[in-house]
Every structure is written in C-alpha cells, then in structure tokens.
C-alpha positions as semicolon CSV with decimal commas, in nm:
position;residue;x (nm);y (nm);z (nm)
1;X;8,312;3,048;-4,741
2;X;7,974;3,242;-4,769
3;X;7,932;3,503;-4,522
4;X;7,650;3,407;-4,318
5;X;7,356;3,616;-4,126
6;X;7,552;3,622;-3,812
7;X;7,895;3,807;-3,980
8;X;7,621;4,095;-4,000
9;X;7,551;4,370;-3,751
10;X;7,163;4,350;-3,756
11;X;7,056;4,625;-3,529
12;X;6,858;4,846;-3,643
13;X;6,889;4,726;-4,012
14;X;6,625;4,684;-4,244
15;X;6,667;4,312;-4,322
16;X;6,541;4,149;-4,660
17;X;6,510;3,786;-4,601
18;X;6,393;3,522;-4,848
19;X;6,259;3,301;-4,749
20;X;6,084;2,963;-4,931
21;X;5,725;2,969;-4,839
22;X;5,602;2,765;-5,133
23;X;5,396;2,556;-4,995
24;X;5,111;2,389;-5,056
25;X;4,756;2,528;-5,012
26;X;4,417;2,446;-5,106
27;X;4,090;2,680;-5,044
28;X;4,324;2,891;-4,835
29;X;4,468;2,648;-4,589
30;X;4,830;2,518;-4,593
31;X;4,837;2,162;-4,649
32;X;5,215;2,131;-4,559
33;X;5,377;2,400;-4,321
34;X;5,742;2,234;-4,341
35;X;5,890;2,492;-4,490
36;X;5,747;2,761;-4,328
37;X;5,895;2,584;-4,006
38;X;6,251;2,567;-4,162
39;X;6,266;2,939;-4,156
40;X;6,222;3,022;-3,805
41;X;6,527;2,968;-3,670
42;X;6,703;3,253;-3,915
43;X;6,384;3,528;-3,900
44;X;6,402;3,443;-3,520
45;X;6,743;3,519;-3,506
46;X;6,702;3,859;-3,646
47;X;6,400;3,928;-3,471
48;X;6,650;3,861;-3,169
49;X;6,926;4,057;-3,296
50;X;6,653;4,364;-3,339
51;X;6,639;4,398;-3,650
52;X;6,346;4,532;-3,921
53;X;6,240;4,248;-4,149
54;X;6,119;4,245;-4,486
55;X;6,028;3,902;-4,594
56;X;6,012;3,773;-4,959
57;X;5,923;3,488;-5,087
58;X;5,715;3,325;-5,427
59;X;5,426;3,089;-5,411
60;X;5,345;2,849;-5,689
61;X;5,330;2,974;-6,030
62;X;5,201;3,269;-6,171
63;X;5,160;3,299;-6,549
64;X;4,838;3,476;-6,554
65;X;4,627;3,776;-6,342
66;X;4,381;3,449;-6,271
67;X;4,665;3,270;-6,128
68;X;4,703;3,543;-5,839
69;X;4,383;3,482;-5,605
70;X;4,477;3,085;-5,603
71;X;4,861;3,212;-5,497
72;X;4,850;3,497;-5,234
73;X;5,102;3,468;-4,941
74;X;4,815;3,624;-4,691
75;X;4,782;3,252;-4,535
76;X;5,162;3,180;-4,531
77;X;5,187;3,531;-4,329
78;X;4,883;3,439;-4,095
79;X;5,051;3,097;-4,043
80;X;5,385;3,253;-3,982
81;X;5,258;3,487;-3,697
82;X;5,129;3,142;-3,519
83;X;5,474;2,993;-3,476
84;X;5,658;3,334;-3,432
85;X;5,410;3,413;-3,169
86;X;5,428;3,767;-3,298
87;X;5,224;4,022;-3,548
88;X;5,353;3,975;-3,931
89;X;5,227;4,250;-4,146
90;X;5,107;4,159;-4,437
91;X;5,103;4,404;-4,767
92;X;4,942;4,225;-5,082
93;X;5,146;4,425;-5,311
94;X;5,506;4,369;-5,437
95;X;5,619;4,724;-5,470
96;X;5,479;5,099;-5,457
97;X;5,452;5,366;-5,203
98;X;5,242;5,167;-4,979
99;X;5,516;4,926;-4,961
100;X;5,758;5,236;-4,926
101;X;5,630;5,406;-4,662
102;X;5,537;5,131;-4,427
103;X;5,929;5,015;-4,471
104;X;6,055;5,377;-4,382
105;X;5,875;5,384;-4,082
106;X;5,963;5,034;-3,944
107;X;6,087;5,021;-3,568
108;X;6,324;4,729;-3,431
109;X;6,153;4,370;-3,457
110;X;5,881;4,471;-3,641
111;X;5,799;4,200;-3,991
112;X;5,657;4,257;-4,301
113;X;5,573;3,996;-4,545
114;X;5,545;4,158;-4,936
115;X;5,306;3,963;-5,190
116;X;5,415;3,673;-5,405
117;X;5,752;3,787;-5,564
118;X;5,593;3,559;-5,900
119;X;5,297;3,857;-5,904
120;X;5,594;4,011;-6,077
121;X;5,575;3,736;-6,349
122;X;5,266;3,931;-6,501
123;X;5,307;4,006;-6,787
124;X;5,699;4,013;-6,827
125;X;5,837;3,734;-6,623
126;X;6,025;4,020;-6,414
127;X;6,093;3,808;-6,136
128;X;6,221;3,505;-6,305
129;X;6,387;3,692;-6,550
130;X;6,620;3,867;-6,344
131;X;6,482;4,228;-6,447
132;X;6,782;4,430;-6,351
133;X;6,496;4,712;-6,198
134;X;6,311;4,485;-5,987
135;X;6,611;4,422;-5,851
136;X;6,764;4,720;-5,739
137;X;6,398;4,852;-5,647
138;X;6,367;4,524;-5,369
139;X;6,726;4,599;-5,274
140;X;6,659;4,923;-5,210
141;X;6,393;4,855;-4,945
142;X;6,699;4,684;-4,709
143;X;7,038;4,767;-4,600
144;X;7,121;4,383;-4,604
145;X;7,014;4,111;-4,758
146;X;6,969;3,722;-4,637
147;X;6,927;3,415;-4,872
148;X;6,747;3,164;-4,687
149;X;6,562;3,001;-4,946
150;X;6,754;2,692;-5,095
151;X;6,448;2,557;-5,288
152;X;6,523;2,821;-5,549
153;X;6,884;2,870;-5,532
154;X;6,950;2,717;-5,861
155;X;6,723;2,970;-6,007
156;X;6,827;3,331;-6,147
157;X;6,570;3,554;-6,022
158;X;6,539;3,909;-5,911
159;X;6,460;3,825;-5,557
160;X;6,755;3,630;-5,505
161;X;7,047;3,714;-5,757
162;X;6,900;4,051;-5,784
163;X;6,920;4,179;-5,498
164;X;7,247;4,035;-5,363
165;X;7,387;4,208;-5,692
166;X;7,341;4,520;-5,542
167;X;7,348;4,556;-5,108
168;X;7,578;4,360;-4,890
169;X;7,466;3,995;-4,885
170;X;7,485;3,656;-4,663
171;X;7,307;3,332;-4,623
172;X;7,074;3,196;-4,363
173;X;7,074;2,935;-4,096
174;X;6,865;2,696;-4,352
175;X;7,084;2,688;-4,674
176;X;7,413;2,734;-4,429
177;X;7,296;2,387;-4,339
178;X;7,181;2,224;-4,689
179;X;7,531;2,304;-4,798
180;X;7,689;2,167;-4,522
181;X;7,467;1,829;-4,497
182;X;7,460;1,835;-4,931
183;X;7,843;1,899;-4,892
184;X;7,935;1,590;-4,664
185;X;7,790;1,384;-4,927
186;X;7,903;1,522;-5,231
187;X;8,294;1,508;-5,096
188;X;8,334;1,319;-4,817
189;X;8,100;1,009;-4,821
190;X;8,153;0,771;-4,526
191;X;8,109;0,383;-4,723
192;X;7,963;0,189;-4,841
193;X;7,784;0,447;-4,996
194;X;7,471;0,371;-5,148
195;X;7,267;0,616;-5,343
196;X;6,870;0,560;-5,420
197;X;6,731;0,732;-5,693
198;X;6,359;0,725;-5,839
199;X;6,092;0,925;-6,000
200;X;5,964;0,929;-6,345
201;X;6,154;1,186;-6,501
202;X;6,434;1,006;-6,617
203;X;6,568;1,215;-6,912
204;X;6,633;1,528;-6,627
205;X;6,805;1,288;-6,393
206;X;7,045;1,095;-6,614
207;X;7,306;1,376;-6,564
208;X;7,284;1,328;-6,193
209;X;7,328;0,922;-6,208
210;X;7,609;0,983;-6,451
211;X;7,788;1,217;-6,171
212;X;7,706;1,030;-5,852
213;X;7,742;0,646;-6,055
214;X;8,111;0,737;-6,019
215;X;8,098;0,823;-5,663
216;X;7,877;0,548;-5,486
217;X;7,952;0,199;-5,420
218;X;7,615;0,115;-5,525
219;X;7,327;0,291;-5,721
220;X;6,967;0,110;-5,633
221;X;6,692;0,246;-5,894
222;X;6,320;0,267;-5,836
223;X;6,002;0,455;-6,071
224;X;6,029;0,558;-6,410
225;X;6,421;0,548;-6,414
226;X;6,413;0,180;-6,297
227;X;6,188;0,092;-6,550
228;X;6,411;0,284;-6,783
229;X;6,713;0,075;-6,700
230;X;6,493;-0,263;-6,753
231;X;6,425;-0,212;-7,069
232;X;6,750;-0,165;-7,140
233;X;6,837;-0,507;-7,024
234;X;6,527;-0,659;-7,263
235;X;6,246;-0,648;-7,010
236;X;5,918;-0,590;-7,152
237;X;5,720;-0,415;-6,916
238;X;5,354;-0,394;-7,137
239;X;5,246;0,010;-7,073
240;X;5,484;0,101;-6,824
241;X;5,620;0,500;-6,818
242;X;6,002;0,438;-6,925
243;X;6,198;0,742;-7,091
244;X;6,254;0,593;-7,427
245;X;6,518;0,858;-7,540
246;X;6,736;0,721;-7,261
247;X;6,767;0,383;-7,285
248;X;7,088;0,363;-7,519
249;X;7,250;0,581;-7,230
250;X;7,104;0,322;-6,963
251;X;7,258;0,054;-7,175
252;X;7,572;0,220;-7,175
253;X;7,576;0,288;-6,804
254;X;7,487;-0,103;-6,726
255;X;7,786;-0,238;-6,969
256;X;8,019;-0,012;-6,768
257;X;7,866;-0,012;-6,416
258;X;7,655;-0,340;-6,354
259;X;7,769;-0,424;-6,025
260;X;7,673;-0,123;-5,919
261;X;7,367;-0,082;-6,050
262;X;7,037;-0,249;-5,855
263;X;6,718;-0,264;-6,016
264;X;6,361;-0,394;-5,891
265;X;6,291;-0,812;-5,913
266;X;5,900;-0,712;-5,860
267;X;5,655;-0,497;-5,857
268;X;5,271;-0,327;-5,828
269;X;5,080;-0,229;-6,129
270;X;4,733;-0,081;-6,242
271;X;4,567;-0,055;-6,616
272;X;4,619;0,291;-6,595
273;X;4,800;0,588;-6,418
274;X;4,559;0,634;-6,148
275;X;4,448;0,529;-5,758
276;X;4,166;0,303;-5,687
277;X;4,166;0,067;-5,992
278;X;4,233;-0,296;-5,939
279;X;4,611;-0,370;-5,836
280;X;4,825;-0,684;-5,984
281;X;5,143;-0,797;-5,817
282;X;5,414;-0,912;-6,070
283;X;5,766;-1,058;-6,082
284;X;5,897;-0,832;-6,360
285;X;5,989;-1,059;-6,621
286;X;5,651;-1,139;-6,642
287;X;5,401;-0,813;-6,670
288;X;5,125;-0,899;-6,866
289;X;4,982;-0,699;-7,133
290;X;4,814;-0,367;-7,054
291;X;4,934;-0,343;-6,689
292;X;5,177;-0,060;-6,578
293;X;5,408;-0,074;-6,310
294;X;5,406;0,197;-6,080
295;X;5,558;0,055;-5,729
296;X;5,828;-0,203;-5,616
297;X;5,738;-0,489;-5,467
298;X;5,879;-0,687;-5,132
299;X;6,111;-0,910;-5,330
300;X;6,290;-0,574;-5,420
301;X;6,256;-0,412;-5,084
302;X;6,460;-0,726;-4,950
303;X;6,749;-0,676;-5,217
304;X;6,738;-0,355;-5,172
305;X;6,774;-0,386;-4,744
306;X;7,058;-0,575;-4,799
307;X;7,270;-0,324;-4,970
308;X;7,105;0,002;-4,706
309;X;7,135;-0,198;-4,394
310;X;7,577;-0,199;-4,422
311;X;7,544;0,143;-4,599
312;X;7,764;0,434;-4,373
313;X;7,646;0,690;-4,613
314;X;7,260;0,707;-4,824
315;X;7,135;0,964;-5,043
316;X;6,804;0,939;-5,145
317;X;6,639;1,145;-5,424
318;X;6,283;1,023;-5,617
319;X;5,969;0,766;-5,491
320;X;5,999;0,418;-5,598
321;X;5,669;0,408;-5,632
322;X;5,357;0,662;-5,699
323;X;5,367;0,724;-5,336
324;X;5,110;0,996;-5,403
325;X;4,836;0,720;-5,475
326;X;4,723;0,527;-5,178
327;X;4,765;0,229;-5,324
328;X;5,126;0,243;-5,480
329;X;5,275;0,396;-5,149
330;X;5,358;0,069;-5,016
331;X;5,785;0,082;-5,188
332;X;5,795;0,418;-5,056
333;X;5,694;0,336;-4,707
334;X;5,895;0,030;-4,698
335;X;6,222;0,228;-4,800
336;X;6,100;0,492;-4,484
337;X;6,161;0,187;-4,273
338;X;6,424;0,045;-4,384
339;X;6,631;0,366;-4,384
340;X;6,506;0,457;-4,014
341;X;6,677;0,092;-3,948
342;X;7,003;0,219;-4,111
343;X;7,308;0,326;-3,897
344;X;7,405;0,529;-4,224
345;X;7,395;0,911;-4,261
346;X;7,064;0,956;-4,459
347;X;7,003;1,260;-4,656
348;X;6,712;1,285;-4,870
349;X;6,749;1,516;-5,158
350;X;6,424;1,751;-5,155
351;X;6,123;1,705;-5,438
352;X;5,915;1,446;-5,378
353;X;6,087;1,233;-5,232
354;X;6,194;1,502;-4,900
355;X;5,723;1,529;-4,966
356;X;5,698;1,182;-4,886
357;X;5,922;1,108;-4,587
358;X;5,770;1,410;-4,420
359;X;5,374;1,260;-4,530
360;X;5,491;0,940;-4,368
361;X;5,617;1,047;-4,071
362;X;5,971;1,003;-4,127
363;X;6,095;1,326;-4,158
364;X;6,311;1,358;-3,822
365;X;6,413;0,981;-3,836
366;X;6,726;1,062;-4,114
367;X;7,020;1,271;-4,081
368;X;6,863;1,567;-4,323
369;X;6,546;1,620;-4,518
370;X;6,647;1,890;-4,815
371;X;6,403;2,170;-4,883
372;X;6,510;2,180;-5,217
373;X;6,424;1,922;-5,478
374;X;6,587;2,053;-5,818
375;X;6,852;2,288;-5,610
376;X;6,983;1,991;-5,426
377;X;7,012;1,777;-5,720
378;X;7,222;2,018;-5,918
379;X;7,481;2,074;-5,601
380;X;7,510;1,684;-5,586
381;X;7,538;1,721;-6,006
382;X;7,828;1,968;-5,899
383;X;7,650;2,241;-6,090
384;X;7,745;2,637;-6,025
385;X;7,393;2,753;-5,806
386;X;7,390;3,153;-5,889
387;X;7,147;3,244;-5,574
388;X;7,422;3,068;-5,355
389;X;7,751;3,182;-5,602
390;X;7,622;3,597;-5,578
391;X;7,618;3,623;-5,222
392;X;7,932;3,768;-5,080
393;X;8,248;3,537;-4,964
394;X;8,418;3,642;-4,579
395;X;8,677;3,748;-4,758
396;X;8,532;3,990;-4,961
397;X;8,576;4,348;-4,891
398;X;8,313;4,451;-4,735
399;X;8,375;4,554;-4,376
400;X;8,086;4,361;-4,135
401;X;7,813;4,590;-4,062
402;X;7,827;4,850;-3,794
403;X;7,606;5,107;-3,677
C-alpha cells in the first residue's frame, strides 16, 4: 500500500502537490474545469490541515518558446481561487529566486501555483526527460511531496518521479481513488463483465484488448478498432479509417475469441472525415463506395443493450463514434443511456471517452469517470506506472512526519 496524504503530518510543511490541470482552454478561458474540480478535495485537505502549498502541474504541450503564451497556467490559478474561495498566488516562472523567496516566506494555508512544469521542455525536454536537477531543485522547494495527478502517472517526468526520488512522498485523495475504482475492475470484476472499447487508434490499443479479452465475458467494439475487426471478417467498408497493420492480429483474436467478441451490424458515414457534410445510414455489409463510417447505428445500439443491460461489471474506454462532430455523436450518446440504465458498476477509462460522458451530461450517472486516459489504460494493461511505483509504500522506513 501507497502511503497516502493523510499518513503525513502537514502542519506547517511546505507541501508540493501535483496536481493535473491540463485542461482545455481557448483565448484564455477554460473550456472544461473537470479536472481542476477533481483536485479540491486533496489541496482542501491540506489547506485544512495548515499546511504551505506549492502546486505543480503541466498544461498542453510545449515544444517551442511560441508554444508558451497559448499554455500559461495564470487562468487555471484564477479558476482555482473561484472554487477554493481563497487567494492562489500565481508566479509565471518555474524556478529562480523569485520562486525561492516567495516559498521561504510562506505562512500556514497560504498557495502558490508555479508556471507550466512543460516551460521546462524548452529547449531540453527537462521535464519530460526526468532531468535528475530539475528534480531535486522542485524537491527542494517542499518538505513533502503529494502525487495527485493520475493523468500523467504513466509518465517519467521530473515533476512526478523526480521529486518523489528525493523527499518523503504519498498520493492524493484523486489517484488513491483511480486505483481503487481501476483496481476493482482489473481483479475483482463482479459478472457478466462486459468491456466496451472504441477509438481510432487501434494499433496502441490491441495490447489492452489482448489483456482484458481474457478477463471479460464479453468485449463489444466500436470506431476505428471495430472497423478493424470487420475487415478482418471480409467486410469491405469503401474509405473507412481501419488500422491495416492489425488486422492479422484481429483475425487471430476472432478465431480464438468469437463469442466474445461484438461488433457493429450498422452504422453512420460521411465522404470525408469531417462535420456538416451529408450523412448516409448503412447496414455494414453494404457501404457503398467513397463513404466512411464514423458512428454506430441503432441496430448496433440494440445488440449492444442486450449484452450491458445483465452486465454486473462495464468498463468503458474509446467513442463509438466521432462524438466530437455533431453529427456522429448519436452511438456515443446512445451508449450514455444505455449505461445510466445499467445496474452494473460503470467505470469509464479517461481519454475521450471520460471527455464525452462529462460533454453529455453523464458524468455523475456511472460508478467512476477516470481522469486519466493513457494512465488508466496501462493499469487495466497491468503495466508498472513509475509516478505511482516511486512514491513511498507504509511500510517503508520513513517515520510519519512530525513537527
């Protein structure tokens, strides 16, 4: 077991939390403020416990000086103030005396929020290189340090693995849940258990179907990976996005694990890979030529309710559809409502698909909505996540902190 922010004397300690503030933002307003939500409940916590808290985070990404203005964290910060309902200081610089100074001479409860950890990205990749410095310059701002940001626990990086490396570490309220929630369904799956997995990028998934195929009762395939499978079985689906390196491994997968295996009867198309064009509705064995299908249809939503509606257990990671056009969101939805029908434990798996259900509306109908798209599919993969592996075990040796 991890040791957790509360096996941690916090008062008067300088606190380094990272947090996940990548969110979306266009012309300097946050489009999407979910994740900024999910970390309340651990900054509040040490704001309760009166602590002095350094907040980290990265924003988008950051491969050029240009790339910085379009990527601050002075909005997240602003925002953050608003729910916390109390002053978070803001320093547009990642490290430096300015930085120094205003740390030494924090009191009890107050914040700071440092720029974009990825600023550090220019020119060296610093921060997502691990750069043993950085590392032991951001630890040495804190006495203790809290991992609260699961989106990027699968990642190496000097804000996460580097700093646990070198002052006493836990984890916060939010990942302490995804691993719990991500946990239940890795080992202990209540069944039938049904897992429902789409997207278009088949080739980075395959690994994932291959580990959970074994596990579920039944696998029920939507997007790009459907269409993958399909034309493995001899569909011909005209210009449809399939992953063409894969389909001898779909093949494989079907003569071993066909029963479990669901794929779309029907579906939505468009000429092209875009919203607002003309839409056809087609019965896949029958796509005509230069049509692309990029959402499942109602035939599919009714096999597929059939198989959800006795599920105990669903994990759901990846659209069906291009539920980011208007006019492919219509699988997407329909899966929403189907799942809010469920009696099953439904956890979505982060990425897109966690995007969607919170765009919709759905987002506190299902058991848990994962902050972390490519972190939660590597835990499900069974993968080793270094952000989560560094941080110190309760049996570890060091004492919990006292004044």
């Amino acid at each position: 077991m991890k040791k957790t922010i509360k096996d941690f004397d916090l008062n008067n300690k300088r606190v380094i939390i990272r947090c996940d503030f990548n969110v979306p933002i266009k012309d300097g307003v946050i489009l999407d403020d979910n994740r900024i939500k999910e970390s309340l409940k651990t900054i509040n916590y040490a704001l309760d416990n009166n602590a002095k808290i350094i907040l980290l985070s990265h924003l988008g990404r950051v491969k050029t000086d240009n790339d910085k203005k379009d990527n601050t964290l002075l909005p997240v910060s602003k925002r953050l103030s608003e729910l916390l309902g109390v002053k978070v200081n803001f320093i547009n610089e990642t490290r430096g005396s300015v930085i120094e100074n205003f740390v030494k001479n924090m009191k009890p409860k107050d914040i700071v929020m440092l720029e974009n950890t990825r600023y550090e990205d220019v020119p060296n990749k610093k921060e997502s290189n691990n750069d043993e410095k950085l590392g032991k310059y951001w630890a040495s701002l804190g006495d203790i340090f809290i991992n609260d940001a699961f989106g990027t626990a699968h990642r190496t990086h000097a804000s996460n693995v580097g700093i646990a490396s070198n002052i006493p570490s836990g984890i916060g309220f939010l990942i302490e849940k995804e691993l719990k929630m991500l946990g239940d369904v890795l080992n202990e799956p209540k069944r039938p258990y049904v897992v429902i997995a789409g997207g278009a990028k088949m080739h980075d998934k395959i690994k994932i179907i291959d580990k959970l195929i074994k596990k579920a009762d039944y696998i029920l395939l939507g997007g790009g990976i459907a269409n993958t499978f399909l034309v493995a079985k001899g569909y011909d689906l005209k210009k449809s996005v399939y992953d063409e390196e894969s389909v001898s491994h779909a093949k494989e997968l079907l003569k071993k694990y066909d029963e479990k295996i669901i794929l779309p009867l029907d579906g939505y198309s468009s000429s092209s890979y875009s919203d607002g064009l003309k839409v056809n509705y087609y019965k896949l064995d029958n796509v005509e030529d230069g049509e692309m299908i990029l959402d499942i249809g109602p035939e599919t939503i009714k096999l597929f309710s059939k198989y959800i509606l006795k599920a105990k257990t669903v994990f759901w990671n990846g659209p069906v559809g291009v539920s980011e056009f208007k006019n492919f969101e219509y699988g997407t939805k329909k899966m929403c409502e189907v799942l809010k029908q469920s009696d099953a434990n439904v956890v979505v798996g982060g990425g897109d698909s966690a995007a969607a259900v919170i765009r919709f509306g759905y987002k506190n109908s299902f058991s848990h909505v994962s902050t972390g798209g490519g972190a939660s599919m590597e835990f499900i993969e069974g993968k080793i996540l270094p952000a989560i592996a560094v941080i110190e075990e309760k049996s570890s040796n060091y004492e919990k902190q006292k004044n």
